[in-house]
VOGU-3710 file (C-alpha; in Angstrom, 3 decimals, decimal comma):
1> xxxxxxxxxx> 4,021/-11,345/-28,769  1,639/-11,978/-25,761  1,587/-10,061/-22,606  2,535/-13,319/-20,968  5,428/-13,949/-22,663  6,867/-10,303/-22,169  9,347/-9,753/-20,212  7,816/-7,623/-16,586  9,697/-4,364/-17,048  8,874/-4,120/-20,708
11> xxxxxxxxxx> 5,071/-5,375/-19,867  5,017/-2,559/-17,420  7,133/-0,147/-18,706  5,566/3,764/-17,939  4,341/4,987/-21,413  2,886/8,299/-20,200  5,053/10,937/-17,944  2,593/10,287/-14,721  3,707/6,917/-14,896  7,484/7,795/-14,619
21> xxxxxxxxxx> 8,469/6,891/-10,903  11,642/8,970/-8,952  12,351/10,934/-11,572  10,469/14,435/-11,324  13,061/16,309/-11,190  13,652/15,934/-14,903  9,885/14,744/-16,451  8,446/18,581/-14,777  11,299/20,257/-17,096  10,416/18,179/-19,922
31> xxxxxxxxxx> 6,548/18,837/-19,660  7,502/22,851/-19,009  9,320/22,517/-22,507  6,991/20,862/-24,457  3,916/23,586/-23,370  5,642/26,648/-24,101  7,282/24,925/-27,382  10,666/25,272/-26,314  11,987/21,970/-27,374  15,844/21,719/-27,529
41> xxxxxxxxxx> 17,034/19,931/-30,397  19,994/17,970/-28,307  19,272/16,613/-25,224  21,858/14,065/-23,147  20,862/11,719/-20,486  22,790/10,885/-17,701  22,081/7,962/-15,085  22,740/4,220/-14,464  20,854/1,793/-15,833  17,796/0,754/-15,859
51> xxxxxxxxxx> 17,021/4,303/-14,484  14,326/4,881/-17,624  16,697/7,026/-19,965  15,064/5,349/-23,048  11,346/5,115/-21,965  11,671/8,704/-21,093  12,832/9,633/-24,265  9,950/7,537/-26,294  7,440/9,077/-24,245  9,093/12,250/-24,609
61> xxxxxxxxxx> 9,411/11,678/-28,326  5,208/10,628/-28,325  4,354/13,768/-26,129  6,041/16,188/-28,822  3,924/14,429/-31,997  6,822/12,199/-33,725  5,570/8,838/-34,923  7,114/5,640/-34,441  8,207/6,099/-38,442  10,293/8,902/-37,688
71> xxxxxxxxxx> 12,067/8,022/-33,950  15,063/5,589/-34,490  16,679/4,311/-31,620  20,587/3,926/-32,179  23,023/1,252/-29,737  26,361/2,824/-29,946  28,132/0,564/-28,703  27,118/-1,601/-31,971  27,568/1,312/-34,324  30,094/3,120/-32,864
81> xxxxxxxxxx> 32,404/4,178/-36,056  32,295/6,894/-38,419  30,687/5,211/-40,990  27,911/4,727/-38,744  27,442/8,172/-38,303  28,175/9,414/-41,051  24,872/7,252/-42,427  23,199/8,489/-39,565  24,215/12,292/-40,990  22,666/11,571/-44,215
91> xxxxxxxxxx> 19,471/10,296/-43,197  19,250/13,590/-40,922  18,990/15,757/-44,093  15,392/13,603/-44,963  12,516/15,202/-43,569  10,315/13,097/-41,539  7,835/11,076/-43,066  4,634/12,641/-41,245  5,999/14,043/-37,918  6,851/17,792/-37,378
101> xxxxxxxxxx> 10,571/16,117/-36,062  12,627/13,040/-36,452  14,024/12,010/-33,324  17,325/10,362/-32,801  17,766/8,209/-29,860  21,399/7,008/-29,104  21,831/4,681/-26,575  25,131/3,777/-24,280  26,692/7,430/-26,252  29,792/7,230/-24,819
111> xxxxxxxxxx> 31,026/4,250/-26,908  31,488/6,132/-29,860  35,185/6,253/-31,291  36,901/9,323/-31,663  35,997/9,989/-35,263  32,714/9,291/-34,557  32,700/11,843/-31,607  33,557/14,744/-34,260  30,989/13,207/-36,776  29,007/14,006/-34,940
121> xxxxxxxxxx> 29,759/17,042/-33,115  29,617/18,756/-37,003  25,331/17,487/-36,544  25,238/18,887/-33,497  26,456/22,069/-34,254  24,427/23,045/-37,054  21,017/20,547/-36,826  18,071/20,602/-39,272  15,480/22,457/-37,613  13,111/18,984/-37,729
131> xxxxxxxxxx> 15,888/16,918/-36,014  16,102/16,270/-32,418  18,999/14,101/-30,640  18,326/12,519/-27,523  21,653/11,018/-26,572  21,718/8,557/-23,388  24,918/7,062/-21,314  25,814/5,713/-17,779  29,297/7,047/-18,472  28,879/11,118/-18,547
141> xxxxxxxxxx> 32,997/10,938/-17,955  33,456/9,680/-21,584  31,415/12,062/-23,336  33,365/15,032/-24,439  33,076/18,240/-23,292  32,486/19,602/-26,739  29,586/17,642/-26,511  27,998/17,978/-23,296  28,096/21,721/-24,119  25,825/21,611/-27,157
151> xxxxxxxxxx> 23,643/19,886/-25,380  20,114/19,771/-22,293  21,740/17,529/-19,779  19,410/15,438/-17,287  20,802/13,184/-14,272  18,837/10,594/-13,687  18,601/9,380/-10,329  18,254/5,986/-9,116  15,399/5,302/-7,483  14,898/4,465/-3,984
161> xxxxxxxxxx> 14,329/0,960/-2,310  11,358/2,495/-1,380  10,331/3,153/-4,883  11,538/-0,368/-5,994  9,706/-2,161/-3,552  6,826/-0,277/-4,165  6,633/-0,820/-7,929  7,672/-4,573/-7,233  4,653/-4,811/-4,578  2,453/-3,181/-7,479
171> xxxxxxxxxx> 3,523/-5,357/-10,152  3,551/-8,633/-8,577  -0,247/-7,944/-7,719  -0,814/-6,733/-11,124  0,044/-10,324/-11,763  -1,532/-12,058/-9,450  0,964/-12,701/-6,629  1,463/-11,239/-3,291  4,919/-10,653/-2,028  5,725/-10,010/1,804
181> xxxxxxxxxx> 6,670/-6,581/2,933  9,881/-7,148/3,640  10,647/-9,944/0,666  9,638/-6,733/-1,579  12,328/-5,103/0,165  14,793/-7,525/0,033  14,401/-7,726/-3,854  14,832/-4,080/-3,891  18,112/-3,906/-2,492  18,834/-7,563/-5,061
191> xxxxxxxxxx> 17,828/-4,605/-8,202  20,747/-2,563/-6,840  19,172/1,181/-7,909  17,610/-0,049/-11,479  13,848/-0,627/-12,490  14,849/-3,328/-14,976  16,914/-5,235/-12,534  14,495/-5,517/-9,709  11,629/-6,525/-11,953  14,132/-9,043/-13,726
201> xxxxxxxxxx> 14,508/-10,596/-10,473  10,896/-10,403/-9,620  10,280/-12,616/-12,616  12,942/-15,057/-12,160  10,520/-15,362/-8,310  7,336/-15,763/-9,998  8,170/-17,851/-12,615  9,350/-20,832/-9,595  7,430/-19,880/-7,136  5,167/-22,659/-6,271
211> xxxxxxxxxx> 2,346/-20,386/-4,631  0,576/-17,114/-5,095  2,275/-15,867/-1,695  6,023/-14,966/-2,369  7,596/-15,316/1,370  11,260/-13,922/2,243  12,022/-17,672/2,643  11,099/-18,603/-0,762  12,966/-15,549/-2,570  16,028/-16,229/-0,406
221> xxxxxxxxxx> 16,052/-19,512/-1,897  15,367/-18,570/-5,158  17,791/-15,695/-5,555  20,348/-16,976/-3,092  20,358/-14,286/-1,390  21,403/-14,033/2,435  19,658/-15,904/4,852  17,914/-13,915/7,318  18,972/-16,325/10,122  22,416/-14,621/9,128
231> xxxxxxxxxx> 21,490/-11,213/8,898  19,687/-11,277/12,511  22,701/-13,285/14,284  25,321/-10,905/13,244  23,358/-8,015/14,652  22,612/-10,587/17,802  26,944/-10,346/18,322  27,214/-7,053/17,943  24,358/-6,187/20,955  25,408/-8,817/23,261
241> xxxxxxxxxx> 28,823/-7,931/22,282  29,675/-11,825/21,405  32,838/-11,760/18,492  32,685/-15,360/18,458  28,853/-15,561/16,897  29,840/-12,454/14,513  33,164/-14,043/13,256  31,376/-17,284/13,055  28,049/-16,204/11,261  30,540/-13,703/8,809
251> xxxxxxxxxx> 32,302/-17,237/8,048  29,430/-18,921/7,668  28,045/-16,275/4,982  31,922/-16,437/3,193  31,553/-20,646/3,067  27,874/-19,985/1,619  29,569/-18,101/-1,197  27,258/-15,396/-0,516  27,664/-11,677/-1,843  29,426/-9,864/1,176
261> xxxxxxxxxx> 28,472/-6,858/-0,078  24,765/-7,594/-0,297  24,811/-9,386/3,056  26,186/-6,288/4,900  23,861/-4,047/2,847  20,889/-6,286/4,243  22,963/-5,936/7,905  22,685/-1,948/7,795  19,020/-1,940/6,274  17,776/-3,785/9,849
271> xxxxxxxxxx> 20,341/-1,972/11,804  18,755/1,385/10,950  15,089/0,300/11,282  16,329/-0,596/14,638  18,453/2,508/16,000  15,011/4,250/14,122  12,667/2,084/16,582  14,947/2,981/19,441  15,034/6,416/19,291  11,733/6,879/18,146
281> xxxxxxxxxx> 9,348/4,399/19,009  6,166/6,408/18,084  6,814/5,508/14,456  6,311/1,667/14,969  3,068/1,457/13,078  4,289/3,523/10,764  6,960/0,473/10,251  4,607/-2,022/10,566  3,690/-1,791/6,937  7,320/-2,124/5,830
291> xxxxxxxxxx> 8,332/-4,869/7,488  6,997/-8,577/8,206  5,632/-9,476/11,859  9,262/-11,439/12,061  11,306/-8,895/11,757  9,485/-6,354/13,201  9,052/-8,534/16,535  13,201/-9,094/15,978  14,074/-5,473/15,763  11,897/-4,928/18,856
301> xxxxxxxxxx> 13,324/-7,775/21,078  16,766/-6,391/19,697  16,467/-2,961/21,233  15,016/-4,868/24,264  18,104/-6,625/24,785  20,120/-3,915/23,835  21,859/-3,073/27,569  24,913/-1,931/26,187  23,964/0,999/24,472  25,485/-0,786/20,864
311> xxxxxxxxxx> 22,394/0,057/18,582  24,212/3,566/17,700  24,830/6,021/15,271  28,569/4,491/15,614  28,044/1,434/15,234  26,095/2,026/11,580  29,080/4,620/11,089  31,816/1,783/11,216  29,460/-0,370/9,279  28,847/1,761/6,393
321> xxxxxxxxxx> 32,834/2,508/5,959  33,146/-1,404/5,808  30,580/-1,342/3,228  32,745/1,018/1,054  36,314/-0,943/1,806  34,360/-4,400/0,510  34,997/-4,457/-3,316  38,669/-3,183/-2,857  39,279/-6,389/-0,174  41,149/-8,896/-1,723
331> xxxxxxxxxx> 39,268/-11,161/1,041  35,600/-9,693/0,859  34,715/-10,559/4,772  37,708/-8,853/5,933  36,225/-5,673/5,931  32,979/-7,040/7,828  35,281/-8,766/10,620  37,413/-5,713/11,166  34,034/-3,668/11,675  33,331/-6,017/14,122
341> xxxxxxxx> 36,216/-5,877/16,111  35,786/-2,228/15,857  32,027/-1,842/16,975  33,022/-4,529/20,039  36,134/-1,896/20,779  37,800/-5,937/21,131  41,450/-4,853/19,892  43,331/-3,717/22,813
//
C-alpha cells in the first residue's frame, strides 16, 4: 500500500518513544524498565481512544527485541469467549520463533466474557517466563480486580488541544498544506482528546479542500462545524448584555442542527483567551501565534467594549456548568439559554 493511500494517523503514527506526544508520564517508566531489564510480564493500559495504547505497545514490544513473528495483536471484542483464550493459552506454551519474548497484545480487554476473564486470569498467574501481556481498554471499570492486580497499570492521558493542534499543524505541512492557527485549533477541539480522531478529520479537510491554504471558513464548511459568526455573536450578548442576540444566535445554532456541545465548547475556548487578554495583556504576542488576525482583533475589540465588567471568571464559571448539564438536556440549548439568563442576572 502507498503512503498516499494510507490513512494520516497510520502514515504518521510515532514508531520510536521520542515520537510519542503527551504521554511521558508513562513512555519515561517504560524506557527506565527496559535499561535495567526489569520488564513486567503483564502490563494493562488504560485511556480513551485514540490516546496511542497500541502504538505504544508495538514500539514497546520493538524496543525490548520481539519480532513482528512473535507479537500478535488480539481484538477482544471479536474473540471474546473462552475458546478464544483458551487457543490463545496454548499457543503461550510455544516459544517464540526468534525473539527472547512473545508478546501478547489485547485490545478493547474489557470485552471479554466471564469465562474468558478466569481463562485467563489462570495465564496470568503463572506466565512462561518468554511471554509478555500487554492488555489495553478505555473501560478500566470492567476489568476485574483480580486482574488489574496481576498486572503494570498505565493511564493514558488525552492529549491537549494544544498538542492536537500542534501535531495537526505538523502533519498538514508534512503534506503539503497549511492550515490557519486557529482552524488547527478548531479541528482540535472536532478530535475531542484522540490522535486518530483529529487526524481523521484533518483528512476528510485535505482530501476537499480546493487549495493548499486550509482557512477556518473552509473547515467550518467542510466539517460543519459552528460558524464563527455564531461563536463571536453569542459572546457579543453576553458583553453588551443583549438576551435577545444570545437567545436568537443559540436558536439559530439549534435550527442549524449544530452540535450544542461543540458550539459552547468553541464559546468557552474564545471566552478564556479573552478574560486571559484582559487580565493580562502582556501575553498578546504570545497569543498572536495561536490565533488568526480575526479573532485576535475580535477578542481585543471585545474586552474594549467590555464596560460592564462581564468578561469574568463567573461568567466562564456558569458556562462551563452548562457545558456539563448539555448531554443530560432533553433539549440540548436549554442549558446554553439558562446560562445566559444567568450570566445577564435577567431572571428577577
Amino acid at each position: 500500500m502507498s503512503d498516499k493511500s494510507l490513512a494520516l494517523y497510520r502514515k504518521y503514527r510515532p514508531g520510536s518513544f521520542k515520537e510519542v506526544l503527551g504521554q511521558d508520564h508513562i513512555i519515561k517508566v517504560l524506557e527506565s524498565s527496559i535499561l535495567n531489564e526489569k520488564v513486567s510480564h503483564a502490563y494493562l493500559f488504560v485511556g480513551s481512544r485514540g490516546t496511542g495504547k497500541t502504538t505504544v505497545a508495538r514500539i514497546f514490544a520493538n524496543q525490548i527485541g520481539v519480532s513482528v513473528n512473535d507479537t500478535y495483536e488480539i481484538d477482544a471484542a471479536s474473540n471474546r469467549g473462552i475458546d478464544d483464550i483458551r487457543t490463545l493459552r496454548d499457543g503461550v506454551r510455544v516459544l517464540p520463533f526468534d525473539s527472547k519474548y512473545k508478546i501478547y497484545i489485547i485490545d478493547e480487554v474489557h470485552m471479554l466474557s466471564k469465562d474468558a476473564w478466569g481463562a485467563l486470569l489462570k495465564t496470568l498467574e503463572e506466565p512462561p517466563k518468554h511471554v509478555i501481556f500487554i492488555l489495553a481498554t478505555t473501560e478500566l471499570y470492567k476489568v476485574p480486580e483480580t486482574i488489574i492486580s496481576r498486572c503494570q497499570v498505565f493511564n493514558f492521558k488525552k492529549p491537549t488541544d494544544i498538542i492536537l493542534k500542534n501535531n495537526i499543524l505538523d502533519v498538514a505541512e508534512k503534506e503539503g498544506f497549511k492550515v490557519d492557527p486557529s482552524g488547527a485549533e478548531l479541528l482540535a477541539i472536532l478530535g475531542d482528546g484522540s490522535f486518530r480522531d483529529s487526524l481523521g478529520v484533518l483528512q476528510k479537510v485535505l482530501n476537499f479542500s480546493k487549495t493548499k491554504k486550509i482557512t477556518t471558513e473552509e473547515i467550518e464548511k467542510i466539517t460543519g462545524a459552528p460558524k464563527t459568526i455564531l461563536v463571536n455573536n453569542f459572546l457579543i450578548s453576553i458583553v453588551e448584555r443583549n438576551i435577545d442576540i444570545g437567545i436568537k444566535t443559540v436558536r439559530t445554532a439549534s435550527t442549524d442542527n449544530l452540535d450544542m456541545k461543540l458550539y459552547l465548547k468553541l464559546i468557552i475556548q474564545k471566552l478564556r483567551m479573552a478574560i486571559i487578554l484582559r487580565y493580562a495583556p502582556k501575553i498578546e504576542k504570545e497569543m498572536t501565534g495561536d490565533l488568526s488576525e480575526e479573532d485576535l482583533k475580535f477578542i481585543k475589540e471585545l474586552v474594549e467594549k467590555d464596560k460592564n465588567n462581564m468578561l469574568r471568571s463567573g461568567t466562564l464559571a456558569t458556562l462551563l456548568e452548562a457545558y456539563q448539564n448539555i448531554e443530560r438536556a432533553f433539549i440540548s440549548e436549554l442549558p446554553l439559554e439558562l446560562a445566559l439568563i444567568k450570566i445577564l442576572a435577567i431572571e428577577k
